[in-house]
N, C-alpha and C positions, 0 to 999 in steps of 0.2 A: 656579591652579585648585585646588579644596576638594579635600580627599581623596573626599568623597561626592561630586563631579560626576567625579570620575576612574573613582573606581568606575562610578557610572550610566552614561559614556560604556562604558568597556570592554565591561561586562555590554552594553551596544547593539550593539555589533560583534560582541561573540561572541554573541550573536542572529542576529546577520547573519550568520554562519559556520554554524550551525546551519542556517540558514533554508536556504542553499544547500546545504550536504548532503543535507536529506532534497527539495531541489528538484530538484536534477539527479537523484538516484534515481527521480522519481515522474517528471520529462521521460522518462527512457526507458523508464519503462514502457509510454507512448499514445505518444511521436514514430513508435515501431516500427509503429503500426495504419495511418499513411496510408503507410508506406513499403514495403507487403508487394509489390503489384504491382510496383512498380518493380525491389527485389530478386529478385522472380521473373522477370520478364523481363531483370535481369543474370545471375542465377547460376541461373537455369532453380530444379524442383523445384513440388512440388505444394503444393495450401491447408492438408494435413496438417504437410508438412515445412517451409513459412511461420510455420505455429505456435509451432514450436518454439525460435524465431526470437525469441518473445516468451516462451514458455511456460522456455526455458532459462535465462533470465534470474530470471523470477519463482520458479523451484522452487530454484535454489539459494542466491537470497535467502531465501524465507520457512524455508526451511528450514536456515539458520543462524544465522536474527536471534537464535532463544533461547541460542545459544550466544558471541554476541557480545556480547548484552545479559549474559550470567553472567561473562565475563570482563572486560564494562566494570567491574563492583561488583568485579573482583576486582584490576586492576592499574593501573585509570584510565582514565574515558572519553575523557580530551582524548588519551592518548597515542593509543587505539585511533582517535579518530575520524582522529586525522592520515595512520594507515597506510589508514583504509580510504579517505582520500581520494587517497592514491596509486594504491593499487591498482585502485580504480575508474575513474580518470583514465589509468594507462597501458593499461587492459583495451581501453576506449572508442577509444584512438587503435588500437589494434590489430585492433577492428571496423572502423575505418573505411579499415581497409588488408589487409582477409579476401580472399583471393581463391578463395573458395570457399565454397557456402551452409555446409557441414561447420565449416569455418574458424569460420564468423561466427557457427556457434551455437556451439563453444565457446567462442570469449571474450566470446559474451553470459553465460556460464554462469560465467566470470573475473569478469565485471563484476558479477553479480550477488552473489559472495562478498565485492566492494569496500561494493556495497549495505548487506548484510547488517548490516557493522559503522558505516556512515554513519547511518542510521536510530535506533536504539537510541541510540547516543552522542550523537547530537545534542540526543536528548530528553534524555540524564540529564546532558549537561551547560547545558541550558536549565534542567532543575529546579533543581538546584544554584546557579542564576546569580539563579534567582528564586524565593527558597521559602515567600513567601507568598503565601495563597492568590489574591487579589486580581492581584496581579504576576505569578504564573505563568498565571493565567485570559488575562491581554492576552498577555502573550507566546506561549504556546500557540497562540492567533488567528494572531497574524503568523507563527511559524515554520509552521501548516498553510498561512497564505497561500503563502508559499513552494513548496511542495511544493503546494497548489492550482492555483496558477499554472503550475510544470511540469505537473503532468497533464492541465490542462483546454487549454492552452495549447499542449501537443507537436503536438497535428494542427496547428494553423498556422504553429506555426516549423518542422514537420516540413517541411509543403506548400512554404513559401516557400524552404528551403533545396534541394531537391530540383527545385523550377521554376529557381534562381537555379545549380546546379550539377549537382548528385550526391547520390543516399540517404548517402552516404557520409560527407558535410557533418552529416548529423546525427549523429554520434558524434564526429565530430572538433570539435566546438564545445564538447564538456565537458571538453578540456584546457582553456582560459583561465579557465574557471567554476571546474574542482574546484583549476586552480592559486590560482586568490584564496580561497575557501574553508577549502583548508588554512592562508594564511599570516594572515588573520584569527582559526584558531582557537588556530595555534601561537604569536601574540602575543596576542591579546586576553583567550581563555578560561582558567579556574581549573581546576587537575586536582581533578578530585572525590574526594572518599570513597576505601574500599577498605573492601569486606567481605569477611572470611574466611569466611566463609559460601558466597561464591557456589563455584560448579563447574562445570567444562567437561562432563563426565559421559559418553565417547565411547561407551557406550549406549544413552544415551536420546539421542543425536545422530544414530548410525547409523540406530536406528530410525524417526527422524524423517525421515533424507530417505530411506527406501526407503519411507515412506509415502507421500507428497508425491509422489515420483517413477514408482511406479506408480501411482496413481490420478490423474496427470496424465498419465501413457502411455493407460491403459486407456480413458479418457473420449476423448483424439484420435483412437483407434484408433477407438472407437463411433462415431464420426462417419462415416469413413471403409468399415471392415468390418460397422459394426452393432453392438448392444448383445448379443446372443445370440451372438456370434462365440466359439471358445475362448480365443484370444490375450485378449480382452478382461474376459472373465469370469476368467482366470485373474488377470490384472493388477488386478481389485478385489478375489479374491479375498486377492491376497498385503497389497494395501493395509490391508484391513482384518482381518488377520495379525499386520502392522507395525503399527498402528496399536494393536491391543490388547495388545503386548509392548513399545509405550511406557508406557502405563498402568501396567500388572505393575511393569515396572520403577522406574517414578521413585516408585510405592510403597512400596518398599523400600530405597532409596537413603536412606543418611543426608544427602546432600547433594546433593539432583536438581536437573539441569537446568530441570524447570519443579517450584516446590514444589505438589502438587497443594491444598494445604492454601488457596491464593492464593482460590480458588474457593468458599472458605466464605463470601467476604464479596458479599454481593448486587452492589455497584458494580462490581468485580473481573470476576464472571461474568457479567454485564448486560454491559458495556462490551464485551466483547470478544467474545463474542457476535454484537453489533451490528458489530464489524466486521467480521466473516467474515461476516455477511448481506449487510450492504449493501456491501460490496467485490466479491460474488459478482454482485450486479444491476448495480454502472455499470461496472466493469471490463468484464465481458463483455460488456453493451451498447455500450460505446463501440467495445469489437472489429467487434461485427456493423455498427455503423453507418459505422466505416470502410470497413469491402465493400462494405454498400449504396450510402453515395451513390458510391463508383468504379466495380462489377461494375452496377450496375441504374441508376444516375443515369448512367453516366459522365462524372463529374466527372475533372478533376485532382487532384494531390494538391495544391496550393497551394486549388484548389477545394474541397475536402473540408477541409484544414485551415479554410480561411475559414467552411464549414456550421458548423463547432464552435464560432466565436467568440461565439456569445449565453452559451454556458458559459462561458469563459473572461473574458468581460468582466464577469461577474456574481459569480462564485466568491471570487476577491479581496474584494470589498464586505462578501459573506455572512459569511468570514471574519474578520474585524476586525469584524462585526458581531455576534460568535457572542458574546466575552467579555460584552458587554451587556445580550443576552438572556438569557443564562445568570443574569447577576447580577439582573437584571429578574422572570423569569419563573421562574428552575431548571431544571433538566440536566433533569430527568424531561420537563415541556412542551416545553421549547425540540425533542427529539427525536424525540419523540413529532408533533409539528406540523408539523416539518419534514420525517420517514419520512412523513406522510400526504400531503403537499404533493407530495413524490415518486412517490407513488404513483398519484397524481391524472393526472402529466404524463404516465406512463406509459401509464395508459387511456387517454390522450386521443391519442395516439400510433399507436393499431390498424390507423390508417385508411390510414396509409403504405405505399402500391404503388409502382408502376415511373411512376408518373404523377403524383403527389401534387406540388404546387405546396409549394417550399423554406419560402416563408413561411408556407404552413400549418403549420411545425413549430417555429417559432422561438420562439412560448411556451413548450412542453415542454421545448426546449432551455435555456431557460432561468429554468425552474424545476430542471431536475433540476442546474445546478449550482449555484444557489441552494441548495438543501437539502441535498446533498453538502459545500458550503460552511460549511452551522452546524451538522451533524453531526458531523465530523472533529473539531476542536477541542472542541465541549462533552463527547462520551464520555473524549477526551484527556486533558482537563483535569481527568473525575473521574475516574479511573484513576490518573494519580499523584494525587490526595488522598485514594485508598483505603491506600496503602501508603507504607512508613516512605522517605527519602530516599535512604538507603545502602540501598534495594533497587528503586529506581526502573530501574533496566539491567534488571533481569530482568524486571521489568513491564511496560516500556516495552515490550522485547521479545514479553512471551506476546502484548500486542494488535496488535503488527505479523504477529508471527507467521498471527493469525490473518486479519489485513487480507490480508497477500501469499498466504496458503492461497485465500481467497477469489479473491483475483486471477487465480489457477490458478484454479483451479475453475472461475470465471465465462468467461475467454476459452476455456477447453479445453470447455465444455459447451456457451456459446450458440455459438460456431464449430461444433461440432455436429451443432448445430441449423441449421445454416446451408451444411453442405457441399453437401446437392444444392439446395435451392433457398433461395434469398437473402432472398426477398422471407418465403416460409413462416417462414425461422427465425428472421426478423428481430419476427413477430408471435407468434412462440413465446418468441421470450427476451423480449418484452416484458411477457405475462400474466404468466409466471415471476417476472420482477422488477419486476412488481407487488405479486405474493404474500410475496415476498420483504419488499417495503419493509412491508407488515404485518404481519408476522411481528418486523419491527422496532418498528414502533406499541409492540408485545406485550412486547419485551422490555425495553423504555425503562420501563415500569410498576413492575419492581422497585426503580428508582435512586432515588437520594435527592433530596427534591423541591429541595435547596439549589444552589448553586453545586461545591460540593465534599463530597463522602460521611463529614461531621463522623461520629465514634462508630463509623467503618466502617475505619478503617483498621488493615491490618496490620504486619507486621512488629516492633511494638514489645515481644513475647514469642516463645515459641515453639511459638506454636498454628498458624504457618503450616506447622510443619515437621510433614510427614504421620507416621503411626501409623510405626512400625518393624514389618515383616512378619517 
């Protein structure tokens, strides 16, 4: 075998090592949506303290990824991704042996620190693996596939594991996954880069999850006590406290955790943007639609997982379809066509009561993982061509960041919307993340009409690194 097909194989496997890190991170994010009842009827606890169940996981993910993504550029992505595939892998076996909801949210909140560093490293050692544009556009596709397939896919391996056992099966199934994962990336992948640049920054870190983590408390509390409650109003207030003493700070930092400077380049702040909108509209929709069809359908949870498969069968396709149209058409159309596609399905979705015939919803179903599908990959894809390659961890990072913010956000608000009645909230998060998916239209307009943000990328001086205060 050629030295270049040795290469091209390996860089294939450590694709496939990639793939399944950020696949099994994005499986538990939605397996947890059809497995809420069932955990409530083992370990007792309200729709509030269900949340947190998912919400535990997501806030100490997004709320490390920037820090995992700065320490990938600083000591190597492959070593970290290896540890967070441990750590996420022993977290998981340890949910699936919680004998207590308490229990099982903290090592959702273990697992989601495994996340943290799964996600970011995967991407920056996928960039690395493929650093032209053309190469990284295809792989990009298939690693979201990955991570598509887990998300779109969790309610029916969730359902079927759950019918075929125990909720508990669903956690204990990412030992065999994250053990081949790890030993795929510890043979196959290349340690990347090392920039002395990056920074851990335990400032703008603290502040980061006292943000995230109050205004993911204050919104399930609003659900629960009300938006006018004090508990509540003071937990946004502090949010957006934290939230402005991150700014301050990474201001002034000669080496900050997010460069704010990142932000000067249109594809940079467009892309990431778009994924705190649109992570905020199908994460939290796919929360509310797991209650509906169980709480108002009563389906099962194998049931409910099987409602989801028009997404799931369709998402994979979209994906591996996205580098094409991208090359075809450009990141600006391809997202803009697809946010409106989304938003279409969502209208057309209003009409869903306690009586609505299944297949009257199976188009919307799948269109919205159709568009979900060539969204993730094309914003992906120009996001690292806005910026230099030994800064791709931290980039990688700010658009995860804001995708798992969103994910917070969308389960803790449309759940909400959804505490006292099911059916109301379910047609309140859907106007919501319809507006939402236009507000995405909006923002796809700045991007570069190409495949990749040519003339727009940073890091190659030092204009990303903000003013000194």
């Amino acid at each position: 075998m050629s030295d270049s097909s040795r290469r091209t194989g390996s860089a294939a496997l450590a694709l496939a090592g990639t793939s399944l890190g950020y696949g099994v991170v994005q499986l538990d994010v939605t397996v947890v949506n059809v497995a809420v009842s069932s955990i409530r009827n083992d370990l007792g606890g309200s729709i509030s303290a269900a949340q947190w169940v998912v919400d535990a996981y997501t806030v100490t993910f997004a709320a490390l990824i920037l820090s995992a993504g700065s320490l990938a550029d600083r000591i190597g992505a492959k070593r970290l991704l290896i540890v967070g595939f441990a750590v996420f892998t022993a977290a998981s076996v340890a949910c699936g042996i919680a004998p207590s909801l308490g229990w099982l949210i903290v090592f959702r909140a273990v697992q989601g620190i495994g996340a943290a560093a799964l996600v970011p490293c995967s991407l920056t050692v996928l960039n690395h693996a493929y650093p032209d544009d053309a190469g990284r556009a295809r792989a990009v596709g298939l690693w979201a596939a990955g991570a598509s397939i887990g998300l779109s896919g969790g309610p029916l391996l969730g359902g079927a594991l759950i019918a075929a056992s125990s909720w508990r099966l669903i956690f204990l199934i990412n030992l065999p996954l994250g053990t081949l994962g790890a030993v795929l990336i510890a043979r196959y992948a290349e340690e990347t880069s090392r920039s002395p640049r990056a920074s851990i920054d335990p400032p703008g870190q603290l502040l980061g999850v006292v943000t995230l983590g109050a205004l993911t408390a204050a919104v399930v509390q609003g659900g629960a006590r009300g938006f006018a409650d004090p508990v509540v109003l003071a937990g946004l207030v502090v949010a957006t406290g934290a939230a402005m003493g991150f700014v301050l700070v990474e201001r002034r930092r000669a080496a900050p955790l997010l460069p704010l400077g990142f932000f000067r380049s249109p594809t940079f702040a467009a892309t990431t943007a778009i994924g705190l909108v649109i992570n905020i509209a199908f994460y939290g929709l796919i929360f509310v639609l797991g209650i509906y069809f169980q709480t108002v359908r009563g389906y099962s949870p194998l049931a409910t997982g099987l409602a989801f498969a028009p997404t799931t069968a369709v998402v994979l396709i979209a994906n591996i379809a996205a580098g094409r149209l991208v090359s075809s058409f450009g990141t600006r159309m391809v997202i803009a066509a697809a946010a409106s596609v989304f938003a279409v399905a969502l209208v057309a979705m209003l009409f869903a009561g306690r009586s609505t015939p299944y297949l009257a919803l199976v188009v919307q179903l799948t269109l919205l993982g159709a568009s979900l599908g060539v969204i993730v990959p094309a914003m992906t894809s120009a996001l690292l061509g806005s910026v230099d390659r030994d800064r791709s961890g931290i980039a990688s990072g700010a658009l995860n960041t804001a995708r798992q913010t969103g994910s917070v956000i969308g389960v803790a608000l449309f759940g909400a919307f959804a505490a006292h009645s099911v059916v109301h909230g379910l047609r309140v998060s859907l106007v919501v993340a319809a507006v939402l998916a236009v507000v995405t239209v909006l923002l796809a307009l700045p991007l570069h009409p190409a495949a990749s943000a040519v003339g727009d990328r940073l890091g190659h001086d030092r204009s990303h690194v903000p003013r000194q205060g």
